[in-house]
C-alpha positions in Angstrom: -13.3 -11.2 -1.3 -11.2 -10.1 1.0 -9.3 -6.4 1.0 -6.5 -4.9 3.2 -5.3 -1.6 3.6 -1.8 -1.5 5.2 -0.5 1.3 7.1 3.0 2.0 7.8 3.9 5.2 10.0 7.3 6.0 8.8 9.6 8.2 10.5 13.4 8.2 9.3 13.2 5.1 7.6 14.9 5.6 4.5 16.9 2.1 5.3 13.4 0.1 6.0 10.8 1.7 3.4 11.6 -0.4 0.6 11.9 -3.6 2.5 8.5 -2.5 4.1 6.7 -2.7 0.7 8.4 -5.8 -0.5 7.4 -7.9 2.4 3.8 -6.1 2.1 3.2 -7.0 -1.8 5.0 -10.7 -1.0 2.7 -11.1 2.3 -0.5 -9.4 0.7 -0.6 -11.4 -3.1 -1.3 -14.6 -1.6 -4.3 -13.0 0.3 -6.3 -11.1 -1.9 -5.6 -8.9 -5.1 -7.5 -6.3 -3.1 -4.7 -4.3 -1.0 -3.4 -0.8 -0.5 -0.2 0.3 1.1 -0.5 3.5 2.7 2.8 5.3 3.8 2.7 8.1 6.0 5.6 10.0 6.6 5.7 11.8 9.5 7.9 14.6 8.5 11.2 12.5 8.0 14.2 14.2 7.4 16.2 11.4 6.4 15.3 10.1 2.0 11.8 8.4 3.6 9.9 10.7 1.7 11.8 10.6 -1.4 11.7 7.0 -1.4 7.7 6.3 -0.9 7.6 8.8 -4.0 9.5 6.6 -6.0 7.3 3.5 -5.0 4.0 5.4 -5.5 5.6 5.8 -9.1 6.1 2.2 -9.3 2.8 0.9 -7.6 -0.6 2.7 -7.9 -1.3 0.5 -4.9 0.8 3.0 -2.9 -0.4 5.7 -1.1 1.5 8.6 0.1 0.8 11.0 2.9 3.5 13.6 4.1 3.0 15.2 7.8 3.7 19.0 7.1 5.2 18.9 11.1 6.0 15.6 12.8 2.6 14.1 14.7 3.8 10.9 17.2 2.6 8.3 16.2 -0.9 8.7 17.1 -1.6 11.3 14.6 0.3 9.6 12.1 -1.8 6.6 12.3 -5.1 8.6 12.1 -4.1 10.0 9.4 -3.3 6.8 8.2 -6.7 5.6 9.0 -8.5 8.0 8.0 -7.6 7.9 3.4 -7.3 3.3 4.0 -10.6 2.5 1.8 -10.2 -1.3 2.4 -12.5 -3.4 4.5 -9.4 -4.8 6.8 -7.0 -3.0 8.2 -3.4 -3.6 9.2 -1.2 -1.4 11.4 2.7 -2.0 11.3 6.0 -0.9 11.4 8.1 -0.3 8.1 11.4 -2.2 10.8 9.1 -5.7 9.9 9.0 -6.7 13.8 7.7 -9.3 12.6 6.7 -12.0 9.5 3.9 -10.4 7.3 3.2 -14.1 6.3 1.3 -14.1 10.0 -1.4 -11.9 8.3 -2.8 -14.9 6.0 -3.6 -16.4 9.4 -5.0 -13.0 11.5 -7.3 -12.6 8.3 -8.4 -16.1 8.6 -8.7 -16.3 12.1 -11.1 -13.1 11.9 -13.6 -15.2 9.9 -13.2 -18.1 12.0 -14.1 -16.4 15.6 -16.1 -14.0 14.1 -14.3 -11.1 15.5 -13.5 -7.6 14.8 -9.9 -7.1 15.7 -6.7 -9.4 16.1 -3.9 -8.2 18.1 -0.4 -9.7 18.5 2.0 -10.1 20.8 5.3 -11.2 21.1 6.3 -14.7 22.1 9.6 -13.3 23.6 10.6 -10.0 23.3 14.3 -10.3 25.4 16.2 -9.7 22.8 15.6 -5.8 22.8 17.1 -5.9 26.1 16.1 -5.8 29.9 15.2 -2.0 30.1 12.9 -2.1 27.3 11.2 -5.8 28.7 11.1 -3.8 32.0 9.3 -1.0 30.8 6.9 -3.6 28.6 6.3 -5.1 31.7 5.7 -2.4 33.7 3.3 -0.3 31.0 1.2 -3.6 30.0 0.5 -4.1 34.4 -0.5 -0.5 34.5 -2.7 -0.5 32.0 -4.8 -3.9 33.0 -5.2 -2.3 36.4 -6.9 1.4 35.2 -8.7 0.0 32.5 -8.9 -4.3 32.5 -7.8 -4.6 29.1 -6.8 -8.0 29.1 -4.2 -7.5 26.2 -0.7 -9.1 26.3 1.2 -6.6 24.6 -0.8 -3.6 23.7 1.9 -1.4 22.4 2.8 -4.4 19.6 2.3 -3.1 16.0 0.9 -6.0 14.4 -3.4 -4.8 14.6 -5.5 -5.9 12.0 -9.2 -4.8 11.8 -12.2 -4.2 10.5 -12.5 -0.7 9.3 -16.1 -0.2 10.1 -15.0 0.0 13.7 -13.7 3.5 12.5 -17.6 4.6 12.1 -18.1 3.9 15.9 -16.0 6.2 18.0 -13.2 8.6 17.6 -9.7 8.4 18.1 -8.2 11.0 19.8 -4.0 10.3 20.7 -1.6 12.2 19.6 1.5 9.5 21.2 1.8 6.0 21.2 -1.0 5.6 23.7 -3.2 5.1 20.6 -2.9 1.8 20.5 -4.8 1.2 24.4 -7.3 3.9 23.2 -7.8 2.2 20.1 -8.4 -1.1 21.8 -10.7 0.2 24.7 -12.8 2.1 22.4 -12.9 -1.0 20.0 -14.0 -2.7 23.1 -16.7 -0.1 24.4 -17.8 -0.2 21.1 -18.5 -4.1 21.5 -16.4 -5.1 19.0 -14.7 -8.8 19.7 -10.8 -8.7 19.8 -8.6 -12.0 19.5 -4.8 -12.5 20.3 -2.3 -14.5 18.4 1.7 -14.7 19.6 3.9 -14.1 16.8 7.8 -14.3 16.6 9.4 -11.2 17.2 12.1 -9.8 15.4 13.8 -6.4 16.6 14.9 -3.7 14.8 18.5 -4.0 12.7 19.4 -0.8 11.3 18.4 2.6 12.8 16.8 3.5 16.3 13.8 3.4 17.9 12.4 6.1 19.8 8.9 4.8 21.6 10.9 3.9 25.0 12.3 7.6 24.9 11.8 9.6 27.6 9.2 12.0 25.8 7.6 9.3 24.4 7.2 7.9 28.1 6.1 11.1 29.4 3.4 11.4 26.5 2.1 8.1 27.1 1.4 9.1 30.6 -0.1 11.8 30.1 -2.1 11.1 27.5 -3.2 8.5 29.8 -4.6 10.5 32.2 -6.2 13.0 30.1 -8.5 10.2 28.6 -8.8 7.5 31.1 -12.4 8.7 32.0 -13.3 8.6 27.9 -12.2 5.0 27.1 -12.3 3.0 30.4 
C-alpha cells in the first residue's frame, strides 16, 4: 500500500494552515489510509503555531515541529524531512499553489515510469505578475546552464518522492536553493525524475517572500558555495 508523508513549511500562515490540512486529508483519503501531515513552523510570529497545536489535538496524523529561530526554507524542509516516516514524500506550500487532487496522479505516475521523483511545474504562472515571471525566467536559464538540470520550474513546491533517496546523499541548503540541490543530488544519485504541468493558483491572502531581495541574494550564494558538490 501506498504511504505519504506531507510536509508543509509554514511561516506566518495563520490564514492558510487550516485550509492546508483540509485539502491534505480531502486530497490524501482517496489515496491511501497511510498519510502523515508534518507542519513545521519556522518560528512564526503570527497564531501558525497555535493553530497546528490545535490540529495535532484533532488528528494524531499531524505532526508538529517548531523552529526555535527562523531557518529559510531549506532548513525548514530538512527538518521536515528528516521525522516524515512514510515511503512517499510530498513537499508543498500551506497557500495550496495548486490542486492536491494532482497528487492521486504524481503517485500513480511514479509506479507507471518507474521513477523516483515527480516534479511540477506551472502551466502559466503570469498571474503573479511580470517581475516575478521575469525572475522565474531568469533563475530557471541560469540554473540549466551551470548545472543541465533539465527542470521546468525548479523552485515549484509540488515534489513528491521516494524517501529512500534521503539514505543516498545529504542535503545541505539553508535558502530556497534546496530545491536545485535536492534535484541534482537526486540525480547524481541516479534516481529517475518525471515532470507533470499542473494549474497554478497564486497566493490570496498574505505575502510571499521567496522573490525578496534576501531571499535572492541567498539563493546566489548558496549557489556558488555548492555548485562543485551537486553539479
Amino acid at each position: 500500500m501506498t504511504s505519504i508523508s506531507v510536509v508543509f513549511p509554514l511561516f506566518n500562515e495563520e490564514d492558510y494552515v487550516v485550509r492546508a490540512y483540509e485539502a491534505a486529508v480531502d486530497a490524501l483519503g482517496p489515496i491511501t489510509d497511510d498519510y502523515e501531515i508534518i507542519m513545521v513552523n519556522d518560528a512564526s510570529t503570527d497564531r501558525t503555531k497555535e493553530i497546528i497545536e490545535s490540529l495535532c489535538v484533532r488528528d494524531p496524523r499531524v505532526k508538529a515541529l517548531h523552529n526555535p529561530v527562523n531557518l529559510k526554507l531549506g532548513g525548514t524542509l530538512r527538518a521536515g524531512y528528516a521525522v516524515a516516516t512514510r515511503d512517499l514524500i510530498l513537499y508543498t506550500d500551506a497557500d495550496l499553489p495548486f490542486d492536491l487532487h494532482e497528487v492521486r496522479k504524481a503517485v500513480r505516475l511514479l509506479e507507471v515510469q518507474k521513477a523516483d521523483v515527480v516534479s511540477a511545474y506551472r502551466f502559466d504562472r503570469t498571474s503573479e505578475g511580470l517581475l516575478r515571471t521575469l525572475y522565474s525566467f531568469c533563475y530557471n536559464s541560469l540554473v540549466r546552464a551551470l548545472f543541465g538540470l533539465g527542470i521546468k520550474d525548479v523552485n515549484f513546491s509540488f515534489k513528491l518522492f521516494k524517501r529512500e533517496l534521503l539514505h543516498r546523499f545529504t542535503l545541505k541548503s539553508d535558502g530556497s536553493f534546496i530545491d536545485v540541490e535536492f534535484l541534482c543530488r537526486a540525480r547524481k544519485a541516479g534516481a529517475h525524475i518525471i515532470q507533470i504541468g499542473v494549474d497554478y493558483f497564486p497566493r490570496s491572502r498574505g505575502v510571499s517572500t521567496l522573490s525578496s531581495p534576501a531571499v535572492i541574494v541567498k539563493i546566489l550564494r548558496e549557489l556558488v558555495a555548492l555548485r562543485r558538490d551537486v553539479a
